[in-house]
C-alpha positions as CSV (number, residue, x, y, z in Angstrom):
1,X,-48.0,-6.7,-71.9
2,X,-46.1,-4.2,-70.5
3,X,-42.8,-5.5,-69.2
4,X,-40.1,-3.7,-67.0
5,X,-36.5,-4.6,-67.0
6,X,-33.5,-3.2,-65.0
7,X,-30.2,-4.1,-66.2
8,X,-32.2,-3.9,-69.8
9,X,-28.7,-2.9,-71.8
10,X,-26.7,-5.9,-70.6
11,X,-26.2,-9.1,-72.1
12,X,-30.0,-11.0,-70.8
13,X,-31.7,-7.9,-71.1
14,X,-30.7,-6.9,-74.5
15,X,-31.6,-10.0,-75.6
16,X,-34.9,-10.3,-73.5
17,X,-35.9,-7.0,-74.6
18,X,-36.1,-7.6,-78.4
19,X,-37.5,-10.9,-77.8
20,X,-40.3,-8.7,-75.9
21,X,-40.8,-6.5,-78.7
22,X,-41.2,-9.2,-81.3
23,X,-43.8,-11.1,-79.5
24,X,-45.6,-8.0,-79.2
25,X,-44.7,-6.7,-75.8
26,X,-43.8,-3.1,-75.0
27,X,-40.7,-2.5,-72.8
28,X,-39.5,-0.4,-70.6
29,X,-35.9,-0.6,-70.2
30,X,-34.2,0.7,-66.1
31,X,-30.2,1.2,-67.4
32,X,-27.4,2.9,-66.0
33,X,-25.6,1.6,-69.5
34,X,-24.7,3.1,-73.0
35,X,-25.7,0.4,-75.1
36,X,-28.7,0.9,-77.5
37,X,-31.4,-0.6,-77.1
38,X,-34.3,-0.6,-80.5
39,X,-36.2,2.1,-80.1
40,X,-39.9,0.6,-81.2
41,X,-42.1,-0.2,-78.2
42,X,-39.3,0.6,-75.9
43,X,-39.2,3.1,-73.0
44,X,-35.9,3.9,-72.1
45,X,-36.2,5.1,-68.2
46,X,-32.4,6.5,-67.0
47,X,-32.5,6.4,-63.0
48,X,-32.4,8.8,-60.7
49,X,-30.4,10.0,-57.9
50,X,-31.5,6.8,-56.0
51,X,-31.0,3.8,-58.9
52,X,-33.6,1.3,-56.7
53,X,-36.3,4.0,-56.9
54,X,-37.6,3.2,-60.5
55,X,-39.6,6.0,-62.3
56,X,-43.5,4.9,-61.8
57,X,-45.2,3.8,-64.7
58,X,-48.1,1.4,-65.4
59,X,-46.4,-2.6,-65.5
60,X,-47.9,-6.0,-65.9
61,X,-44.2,-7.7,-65.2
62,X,-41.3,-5.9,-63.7
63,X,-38.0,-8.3,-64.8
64,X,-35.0,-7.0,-62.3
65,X,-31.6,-8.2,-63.7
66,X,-29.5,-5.9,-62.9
67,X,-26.1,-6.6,-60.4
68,X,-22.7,-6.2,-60.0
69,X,-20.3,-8.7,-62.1
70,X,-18.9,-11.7,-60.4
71,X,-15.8,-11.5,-62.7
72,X,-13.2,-10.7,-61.1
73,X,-10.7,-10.9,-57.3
74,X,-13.5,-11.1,-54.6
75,X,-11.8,-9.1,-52.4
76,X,-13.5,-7.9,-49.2
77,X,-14.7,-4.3,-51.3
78,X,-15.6,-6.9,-54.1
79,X,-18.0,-9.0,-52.1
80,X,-19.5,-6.1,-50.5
81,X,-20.9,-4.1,-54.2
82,X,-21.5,-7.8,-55.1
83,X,-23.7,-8.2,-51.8
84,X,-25.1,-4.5,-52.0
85,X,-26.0,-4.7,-56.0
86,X,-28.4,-7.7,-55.3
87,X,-29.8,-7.9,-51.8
88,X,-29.7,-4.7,-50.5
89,X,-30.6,-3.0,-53.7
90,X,-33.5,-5.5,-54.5
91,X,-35.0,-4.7,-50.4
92,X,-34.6,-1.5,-51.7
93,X,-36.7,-1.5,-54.9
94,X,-38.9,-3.5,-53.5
95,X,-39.8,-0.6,-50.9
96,X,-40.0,1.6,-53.3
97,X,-42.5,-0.3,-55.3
98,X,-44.5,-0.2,-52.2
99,X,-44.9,3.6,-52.5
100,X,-46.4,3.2,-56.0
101,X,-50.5,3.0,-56.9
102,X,-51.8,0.0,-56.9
103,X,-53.0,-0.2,-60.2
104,X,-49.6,0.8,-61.4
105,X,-47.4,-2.4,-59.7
106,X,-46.2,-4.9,-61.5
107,X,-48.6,-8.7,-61.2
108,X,-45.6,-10.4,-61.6
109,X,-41.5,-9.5,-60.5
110,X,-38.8,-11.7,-61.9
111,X,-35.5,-11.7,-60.1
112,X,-32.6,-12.9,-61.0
113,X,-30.6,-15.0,-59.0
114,X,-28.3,-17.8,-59.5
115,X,-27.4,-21.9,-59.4
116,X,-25.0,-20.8,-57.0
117,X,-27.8,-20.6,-54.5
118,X,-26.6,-24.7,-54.3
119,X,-23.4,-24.0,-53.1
120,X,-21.1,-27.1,-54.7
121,X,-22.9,-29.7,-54.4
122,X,-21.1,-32.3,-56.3
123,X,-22.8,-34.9,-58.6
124,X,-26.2,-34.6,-56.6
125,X,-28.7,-33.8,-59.4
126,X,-30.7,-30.5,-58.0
127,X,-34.1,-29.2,-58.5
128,X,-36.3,-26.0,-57.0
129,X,-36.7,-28.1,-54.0
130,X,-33.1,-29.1,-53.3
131,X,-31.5,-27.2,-50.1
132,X,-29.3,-24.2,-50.3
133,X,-25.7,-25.2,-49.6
134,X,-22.9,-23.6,-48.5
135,X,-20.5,-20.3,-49.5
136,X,-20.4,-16.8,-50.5
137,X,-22.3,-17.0,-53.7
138,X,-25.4,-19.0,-51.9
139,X,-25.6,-16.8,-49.1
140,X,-25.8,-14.0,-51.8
141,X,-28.2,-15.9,-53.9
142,X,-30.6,-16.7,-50.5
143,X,-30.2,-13.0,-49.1
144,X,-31.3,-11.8,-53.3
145,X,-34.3,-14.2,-53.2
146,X,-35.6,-12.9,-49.9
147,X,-35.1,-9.6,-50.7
148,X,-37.2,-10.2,-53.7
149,X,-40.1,-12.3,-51.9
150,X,-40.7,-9.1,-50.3
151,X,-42.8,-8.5,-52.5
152,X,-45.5,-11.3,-51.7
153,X,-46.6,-8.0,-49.3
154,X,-47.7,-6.4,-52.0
155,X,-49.5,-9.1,-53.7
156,X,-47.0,-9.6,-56.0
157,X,-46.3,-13.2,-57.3
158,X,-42.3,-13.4,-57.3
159,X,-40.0,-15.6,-59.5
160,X,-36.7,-16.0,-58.4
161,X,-34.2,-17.6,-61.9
162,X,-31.4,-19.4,-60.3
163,X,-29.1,-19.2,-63.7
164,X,-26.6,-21.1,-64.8
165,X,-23.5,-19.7,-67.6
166,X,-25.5,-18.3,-70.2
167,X,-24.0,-18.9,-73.2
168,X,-24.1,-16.5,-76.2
169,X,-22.4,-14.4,-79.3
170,X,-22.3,-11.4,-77.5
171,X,-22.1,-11.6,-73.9
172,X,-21.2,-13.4,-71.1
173,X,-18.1,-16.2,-70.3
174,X,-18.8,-17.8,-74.3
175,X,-16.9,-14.9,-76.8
176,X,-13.8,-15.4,-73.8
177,X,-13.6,-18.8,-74.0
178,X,-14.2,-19.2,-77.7
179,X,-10.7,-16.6,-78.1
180,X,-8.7,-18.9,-75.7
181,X,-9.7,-21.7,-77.6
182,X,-9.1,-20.7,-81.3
183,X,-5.8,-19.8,-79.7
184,X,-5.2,-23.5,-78.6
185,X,-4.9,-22.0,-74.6
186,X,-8.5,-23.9,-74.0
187,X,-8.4,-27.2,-71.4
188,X,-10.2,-28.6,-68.3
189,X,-10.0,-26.5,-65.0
190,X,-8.8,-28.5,-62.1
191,X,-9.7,-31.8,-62.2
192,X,-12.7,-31.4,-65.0
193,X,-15.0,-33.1,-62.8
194,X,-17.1,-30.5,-61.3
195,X,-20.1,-30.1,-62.9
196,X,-21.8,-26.8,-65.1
197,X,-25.4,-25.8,-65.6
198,X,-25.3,-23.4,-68.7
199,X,-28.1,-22.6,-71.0
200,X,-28.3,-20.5,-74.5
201,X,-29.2,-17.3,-74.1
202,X,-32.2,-17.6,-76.8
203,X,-33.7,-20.5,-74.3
204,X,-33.0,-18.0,-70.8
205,X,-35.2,-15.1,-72.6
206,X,-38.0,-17.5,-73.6
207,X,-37.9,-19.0,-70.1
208,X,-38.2,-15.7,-68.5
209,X,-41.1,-14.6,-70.6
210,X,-42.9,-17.8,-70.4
211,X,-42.9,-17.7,-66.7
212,X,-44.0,-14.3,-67.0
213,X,-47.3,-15.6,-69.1
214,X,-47.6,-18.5,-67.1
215,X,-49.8,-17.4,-63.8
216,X,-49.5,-20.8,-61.7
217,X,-45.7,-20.6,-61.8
218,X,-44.4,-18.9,-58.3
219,X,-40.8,-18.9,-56.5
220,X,-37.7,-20.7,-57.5
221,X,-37.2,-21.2,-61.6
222,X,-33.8,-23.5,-62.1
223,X,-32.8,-21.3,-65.6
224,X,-30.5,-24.0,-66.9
225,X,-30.8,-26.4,-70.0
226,X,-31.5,-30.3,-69.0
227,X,-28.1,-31.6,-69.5
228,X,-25.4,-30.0,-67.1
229,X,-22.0,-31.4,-68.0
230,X,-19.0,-31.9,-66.5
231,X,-16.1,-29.1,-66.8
232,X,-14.1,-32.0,-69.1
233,X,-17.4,-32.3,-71.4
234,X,-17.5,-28.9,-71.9
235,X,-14.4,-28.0,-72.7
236,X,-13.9,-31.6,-75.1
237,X,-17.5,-30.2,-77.0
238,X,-16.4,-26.8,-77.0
239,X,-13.1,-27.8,-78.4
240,X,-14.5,-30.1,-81.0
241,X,-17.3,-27.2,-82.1
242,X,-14.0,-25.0,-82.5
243,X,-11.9,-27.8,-84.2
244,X,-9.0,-26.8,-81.6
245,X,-6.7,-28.6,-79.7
246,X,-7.7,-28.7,-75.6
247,X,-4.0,-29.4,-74.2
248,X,-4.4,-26.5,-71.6
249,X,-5.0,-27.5,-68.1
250,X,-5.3,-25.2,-65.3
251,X,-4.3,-26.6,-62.4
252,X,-6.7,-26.1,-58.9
253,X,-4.0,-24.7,-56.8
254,X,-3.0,-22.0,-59.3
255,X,-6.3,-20.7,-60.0
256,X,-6.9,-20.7,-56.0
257,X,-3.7,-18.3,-55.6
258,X,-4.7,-16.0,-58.5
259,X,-8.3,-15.1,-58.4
260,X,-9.0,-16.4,-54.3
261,X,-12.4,-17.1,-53.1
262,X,-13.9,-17.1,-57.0
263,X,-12.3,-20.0,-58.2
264,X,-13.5,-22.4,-55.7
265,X,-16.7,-20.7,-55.9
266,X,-17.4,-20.2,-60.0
267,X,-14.5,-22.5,-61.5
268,X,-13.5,-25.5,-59.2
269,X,-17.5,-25.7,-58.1
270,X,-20.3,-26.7,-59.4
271,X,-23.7,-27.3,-59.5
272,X,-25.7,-30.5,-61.5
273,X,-29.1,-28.3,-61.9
274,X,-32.8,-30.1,-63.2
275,X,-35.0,-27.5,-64.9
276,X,-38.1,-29.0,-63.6
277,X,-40.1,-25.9,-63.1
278,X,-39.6,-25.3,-66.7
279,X,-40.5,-29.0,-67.6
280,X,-43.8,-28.7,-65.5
281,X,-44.3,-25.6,-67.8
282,X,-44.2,-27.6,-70.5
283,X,-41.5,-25.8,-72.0
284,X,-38.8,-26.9,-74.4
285,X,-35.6,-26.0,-75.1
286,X,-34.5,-25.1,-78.3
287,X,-30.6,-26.7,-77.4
288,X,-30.9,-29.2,-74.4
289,X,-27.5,-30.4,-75.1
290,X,-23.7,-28.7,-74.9
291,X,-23.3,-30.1,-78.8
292,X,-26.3,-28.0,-80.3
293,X,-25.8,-25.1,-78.2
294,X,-22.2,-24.9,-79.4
295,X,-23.0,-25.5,-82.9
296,X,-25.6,-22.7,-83.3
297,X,-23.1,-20.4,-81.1
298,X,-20.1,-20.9,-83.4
């Protein structure tokens, strides 16, 4: 197949893309970014004036990761690159893949989104049919998936990934948290009871090609491992991987003054996510649990 990925020198796509290549794929890679990419069966397409309008070239799958980092104080110009990266610049690209041949569009277009979409929901256990809920990050997630479903115009079949953390080496929250820790500064947030749906970044990039492959599978894709875990389980696990001491506790009220809206949103929130679109796929995950994921990580 021929697969398309924006964002394809980040953290997923980096790791998406060589996982392409070595099942035999050819890729072509939509970056604004530096970092290399292997060369072999890859297409390396910088964007143009207009970074939604992707350069036209024959796809099977178009894979659109690409977005503005949550990290960070959501202050009001915050919030509106973070709203801007992913709804109005998917509506965008979506457009523009309307002005494309036919025969050229992609059969399939993977967006990311996010388990935020959920809002906090508590201990509720959540599947693909579970309501949005409330906040920032789910309207952002419903506004990204509706942008995206555009597509069903065209006769495109659209899969949204609500993600969890992704954990891995090289990218996201993980090579942070694994510093604080070997530094003894790791330890619950809050209270520890909110609950996290994570997943290894090898099982995210086999998830994403497999519902790529697999033609029945259409709309939401929960891209998080079986066992969510508490914010206490985590850290305990991640600290006993490390063979640190967790003494460090953050308390809720200071994390709320420093980094505002985020912290109830990504650190005091949570979401208990099911992955049982990818269970009806039949796939399985390489590290279901927090312990194996942790032990192949460090």
């Amino acid at each position: 197949m021929r697969i398309g990925i924006t964002g394809a020198t980040g953290f997923i796509g980096s790791h998406l893309a060589s996982l392409a290549r070595e099942q035999g794929h050819s890729v072509v890679a939509y970056s604004r970014g530096t970092r290399s990419l292997p060369t072999a069966n890859v297409s390396l397409q910088q964007p143009p004036k207009a970074p939604h309008a992707l350069l036209e070239t024959p796809l099977d799958a178009l894979v659109h990761l690409s977005g503005e980092s949550l990290m960070g104080l959501w202050t009001p110009k915050k919030r509106d690159r973070i709203w801007k990266s992913r709804v109005d610049f998917t509506e965008a690209m979506v457009a523009h893949l309307g002005t494309w041949k036919a025969e050229n569009r992609p059969k399939v277009l993977v967006c990311a989104s996010g388990a935020g979409f959920y809002g906090n929901s508590g201990s509720t256990a959540l599947d693909e049919t579970s309501p949005r809920g409330e906040g920032f990050l789910a309207n952002v997630c419903a506004g990204w998936e509706k942008a995206a479903h555009r597509a069903d115009a065209l006769g495109v079949r659209v899969i949204t990934l609500r993600t969890g953390m992704v954990l891995g080496r090289d990218g996201g929250a993980f090579p942070l948290l694994r510093k604080l820790f070997a530094c003894g500064l790791g330890g619950r947030l809050g209270s520890g009871q909110q609950w996290m749906s994570w997943v290894h970044i090898d099982d995210a990039v086999q998830l994403i090609l497999k519902t790529i492959t697999s033609e029945s599978v259409w709309g939401p894709v929960n891209l998080c491992a079986p066992e969510a875990v508490t914010n206490a389980e985590f850290t305990k696990k991640l600290a006993a991987a490390l063979h640190r001491p967790a003494f460090f506790h953050a308390p809720a009220f200071a994390l709320k003054l420093l980094l505002r809206g985020m912290a109830d949103e990504m650190l005091l929130g949570g979401q208990r996510v099911i992955p049982r679109a990818a269970d009806q796929m039949g796939f399985t995950f390489e590290h279901p649990d927090i312990s194996s994921a942790f032990k192949a990580l460090v």
